[in-house]
C-alpha positions in Angstrom: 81.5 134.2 107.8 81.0 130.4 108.1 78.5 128.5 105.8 76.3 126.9 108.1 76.4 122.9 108.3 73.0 122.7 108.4 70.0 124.8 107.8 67.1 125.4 110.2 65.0 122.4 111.3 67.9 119.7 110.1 69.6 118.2 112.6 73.2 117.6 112.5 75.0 114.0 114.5 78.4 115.5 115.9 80.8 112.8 117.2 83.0 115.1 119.7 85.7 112.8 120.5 86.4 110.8 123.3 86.6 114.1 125.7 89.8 116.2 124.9 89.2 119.6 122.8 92.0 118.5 120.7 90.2 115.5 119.5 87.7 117.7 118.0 86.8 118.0 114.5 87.1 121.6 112.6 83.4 120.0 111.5 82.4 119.6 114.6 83.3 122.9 116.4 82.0 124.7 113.7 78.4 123.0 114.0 78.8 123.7 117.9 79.0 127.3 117.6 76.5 127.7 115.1 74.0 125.5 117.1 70.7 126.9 118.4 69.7 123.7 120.4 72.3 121.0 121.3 71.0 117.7 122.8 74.3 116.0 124.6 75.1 112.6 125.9 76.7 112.9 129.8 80.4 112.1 128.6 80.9 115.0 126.2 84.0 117.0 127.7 83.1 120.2 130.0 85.7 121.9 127.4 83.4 121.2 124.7 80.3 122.0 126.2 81.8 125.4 126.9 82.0 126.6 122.7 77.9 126.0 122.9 76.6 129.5 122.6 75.3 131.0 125.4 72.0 131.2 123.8 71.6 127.8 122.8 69.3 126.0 124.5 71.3 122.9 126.0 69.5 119.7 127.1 71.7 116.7 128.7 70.2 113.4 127.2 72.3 111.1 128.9 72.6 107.0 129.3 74.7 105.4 131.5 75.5 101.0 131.2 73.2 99.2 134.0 72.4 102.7 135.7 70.4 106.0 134.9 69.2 106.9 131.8 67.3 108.5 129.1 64.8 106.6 127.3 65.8 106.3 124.2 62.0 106.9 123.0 62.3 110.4 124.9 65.6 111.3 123.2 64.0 110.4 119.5 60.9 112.5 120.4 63.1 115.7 121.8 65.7 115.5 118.3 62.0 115.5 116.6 60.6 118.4 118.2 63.0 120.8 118.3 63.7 120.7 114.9 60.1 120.3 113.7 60.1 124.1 115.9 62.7 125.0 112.9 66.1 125.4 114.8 69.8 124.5 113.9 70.0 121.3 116.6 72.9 119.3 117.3 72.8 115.9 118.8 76.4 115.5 120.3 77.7 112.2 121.4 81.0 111.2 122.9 83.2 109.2 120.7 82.2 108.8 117.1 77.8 108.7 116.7 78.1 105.8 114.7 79.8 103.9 116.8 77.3 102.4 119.8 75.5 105.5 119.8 72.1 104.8 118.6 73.0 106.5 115.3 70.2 104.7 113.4 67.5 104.5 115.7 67.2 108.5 115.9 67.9 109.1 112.1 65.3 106.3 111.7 62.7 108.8 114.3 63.9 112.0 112.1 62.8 110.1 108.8 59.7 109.1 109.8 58.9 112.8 110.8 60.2 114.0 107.7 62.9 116.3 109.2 66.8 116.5 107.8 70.0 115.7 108.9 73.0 115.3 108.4 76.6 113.7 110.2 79.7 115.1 111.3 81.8 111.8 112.3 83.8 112.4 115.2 87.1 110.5 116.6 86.2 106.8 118.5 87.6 106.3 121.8 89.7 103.0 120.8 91.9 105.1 118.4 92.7 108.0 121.1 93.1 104.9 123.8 95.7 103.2 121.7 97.3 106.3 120.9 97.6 106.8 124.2 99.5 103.4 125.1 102.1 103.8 122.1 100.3 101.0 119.9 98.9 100.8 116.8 95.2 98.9 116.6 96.3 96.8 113.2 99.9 95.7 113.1 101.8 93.7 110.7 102.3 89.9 111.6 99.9 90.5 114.4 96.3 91.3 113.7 95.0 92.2 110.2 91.6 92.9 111.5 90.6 94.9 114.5 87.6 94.2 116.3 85.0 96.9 118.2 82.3 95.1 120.3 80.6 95.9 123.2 80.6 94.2 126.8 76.5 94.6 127.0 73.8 95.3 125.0 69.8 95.8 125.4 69.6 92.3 126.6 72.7 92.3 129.2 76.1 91.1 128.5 76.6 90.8 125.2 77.5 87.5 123.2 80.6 87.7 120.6 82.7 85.3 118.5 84.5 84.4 121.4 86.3 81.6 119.7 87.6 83.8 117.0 88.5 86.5 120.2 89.8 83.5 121.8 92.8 83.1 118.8 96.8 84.7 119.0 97.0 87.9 118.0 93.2 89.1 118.0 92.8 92.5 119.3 89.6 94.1 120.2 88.5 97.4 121.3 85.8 96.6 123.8 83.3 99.6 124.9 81.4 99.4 128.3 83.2 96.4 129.2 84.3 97.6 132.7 80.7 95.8 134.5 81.3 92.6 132.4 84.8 92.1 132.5 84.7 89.2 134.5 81.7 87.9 132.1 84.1 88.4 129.3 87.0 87.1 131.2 85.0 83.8 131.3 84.0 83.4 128.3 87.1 83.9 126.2 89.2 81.5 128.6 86.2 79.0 128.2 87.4 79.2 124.5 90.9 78.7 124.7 92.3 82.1 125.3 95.7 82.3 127.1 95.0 84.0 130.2 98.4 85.8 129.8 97.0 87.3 127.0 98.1 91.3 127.6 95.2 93.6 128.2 94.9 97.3 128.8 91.9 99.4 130.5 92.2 103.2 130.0 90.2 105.3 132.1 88.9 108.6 131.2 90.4 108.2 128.0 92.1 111.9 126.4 91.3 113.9 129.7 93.3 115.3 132.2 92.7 112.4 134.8 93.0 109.4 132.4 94.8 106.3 133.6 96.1 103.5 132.2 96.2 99.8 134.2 98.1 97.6 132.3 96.7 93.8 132.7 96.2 90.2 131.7 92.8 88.4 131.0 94.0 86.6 134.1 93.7 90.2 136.0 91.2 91.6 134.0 88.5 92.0 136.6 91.0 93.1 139.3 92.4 95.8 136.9 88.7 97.3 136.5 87.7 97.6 140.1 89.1 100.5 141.1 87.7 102.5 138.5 84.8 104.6 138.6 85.0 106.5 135.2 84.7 105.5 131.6 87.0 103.1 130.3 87.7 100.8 127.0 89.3 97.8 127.4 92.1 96.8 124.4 92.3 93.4 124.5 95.5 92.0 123.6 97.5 95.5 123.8 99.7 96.3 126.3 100.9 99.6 126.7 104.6 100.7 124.9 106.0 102.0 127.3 104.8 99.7 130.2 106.8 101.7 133.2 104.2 104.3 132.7 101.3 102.0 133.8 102.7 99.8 136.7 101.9 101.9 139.5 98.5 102.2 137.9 98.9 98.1 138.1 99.7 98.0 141.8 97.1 100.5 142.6 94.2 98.4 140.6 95.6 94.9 142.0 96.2 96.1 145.1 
């Protein structure tokens, strides 16, 4: 039998990958089928949610960019609660929970109550999204620093070092950028950006109806209006092998 990965009335931070199964951790499928309560954001994959036990009481706790969501205060006080009541519970988030995932504010609520947890880090969306264009993020000659920013924050679009952005060979993995891609679109060719820089939006990243829309910052907003899923913009990638993603191109542009 499996040593548990955390005892009753800890909680446990599982990052379950950007949606596919296969991106899951052997960490994190273990704490899933050992759970007793799991509290899940609304992008964690359907195949995922299935290794839950039946038993397990499962409560969606999901947020959504400029639309419907959880208060964060009521997500804090449910992670609290249930394991104050002495039960294994897993708070499951897409992606990695350290990455824009409020990591800190609910370890921060579980501190103050004097509960224990602990993290299983899970696969971030920007590596399975360049994986699936054929590019590496870092690249000798190219970019020896990758940046991960976000397109808004609590306050609305969210600020950056757009000069920096703005130079060659920066490449950036922006989350929730679909809303404010024009906002962004601005603001790096306000700072000298090339507007032929390359820039790819993958959709549904890992699952079975991703798509990939190969762009410019020129296009940018055009390559983004079609989509209704979740999507991560690489900024200054283009996908490998490009064939793949123009009728994707003609389809967003059209």
């Amino acid at each position: 039998m499996l040593n548990p990965l955390t005892a009753p009335g800890q909680v446990i931070f599982v990052g379950a990958g950007p949606g596919s199964i296969d991106h899951l951790t052997m960490g994190a499928c273990r704490a899933l089928t050992q759970a007793e309560v799991v509290i899940h954001d609304r992008l964690v994959g359907p195949e995922i949610l299935d290794l839950i036990p039946p038993q397990a009481l499962r409560i969606e706790a999901g947020k959504e960019g400029f639309g419907p969501s959880t208060p964060q205060e009521t997500i804090n006080a449910l992670i609290v609660d249930h394991a104050a009541s002495g039960r294994r519970v897993v708070r499951l988030k897409s992606g990695d929970s350290g990455i824009f995932g409020r990591l800190d504010e609910e370890i921060e609520a579980l501190d103050a109550a004097g509960l224990g947890w602990r993290i299983v880090p899970g696969l971030t969306t920007a590596a399975a999204a360049a994986a699936a264009i054929g590019q590496g993020l870092t690249k000798r000659g190219r970019n020896a620093a990758l940046r991960i920013v976000t397109g808004h924050d609590m306050a609305g679009y969210a600020e950056q070092d757009w000069r920096g952005l703005a130079r060659v060979g920066e490449v950036a993995a922006i989350y929730m950028g679909k809303k404010s891609a024009r906002f962004i679109q601005g603001r790096l060719m306000m700072h000298g950006a090339d507007p032929e820089t390359p820039v790819t939006v993958i959709e549904n990243v890992s699952r079975a109806d991703e798509r990939i829309v190969a762009a410019t910052l020129a296009t940018l907003p055009e390559a983004v209006a079609g989509l209704s899923g979740p999507a991560i913009v690489l900024y200054g990638l283009a996908p490998r092998r490009a064939a793949a993603a123009l009728p994707l191109l003609k389809e967003a542009t059209a």
